[in-house]
Steps between C-alpha positions, in 0.01 A plus 500: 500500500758206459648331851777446619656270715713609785683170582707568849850406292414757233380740709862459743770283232748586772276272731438192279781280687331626864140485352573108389668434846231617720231332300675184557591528830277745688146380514319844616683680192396196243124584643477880445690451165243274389240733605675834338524236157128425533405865537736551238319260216146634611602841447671413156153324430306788594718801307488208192124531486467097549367603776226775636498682838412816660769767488533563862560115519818524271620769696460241818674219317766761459567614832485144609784436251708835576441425902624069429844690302615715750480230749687224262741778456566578845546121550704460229758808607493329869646154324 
C-alpha cells in the first residue's frame, strides 16, 4: 500500500497563513506540530514498507496522529 503524507497545510489550505503564524509565534503549537509531523513520517515509513511493525502498532501511530489534528485544528480555529 503506497503512503501518503498528510501535511497540516494540505490537509486545511485555508489554514496555511494561521498554521505558519502559530508555528512561529506560539511555542506549545510549534511542539505538537512537530510531534503530529514525526508521527506523520513514521507512519509514511511504515505504510512504505521501509519499515516493519505490528499492525495494531500502525493503528496506534494513527490515533496518535488523528488525536495531535484535532487538537492543532481546534488551536488553529481559536487563532
Amino acid at each position: 500500500m503506497l503512503g501518503e503524507h498528510h501535511h497540516l497545510a494540505t490537509e486545511f489550505p485555508e489554514y496555511k497563513e494561521q498554521i505558519h503564524k502559530l508555528k512561529a509565534d506560539d511555542a506549545h503549537f510549534s511542539r505538537l506540530y512537530d510531534e503530529y509531523n514525526a508521527l506523520d513520517d513514521e507512519i509514511y515509513r511504515i505504510e512504505e514498507g521501509i519499515e516493519t511493525t505490528a499492525d495494531d502498532y500502525l493503528e496506534t501511530l494513527k490515533k496518535k496522529r488523528l488525536a495531535l489534528k484535532d487538537e492543532l485544528l481546534a488551536i488553529i480555529k481559536q487563532a
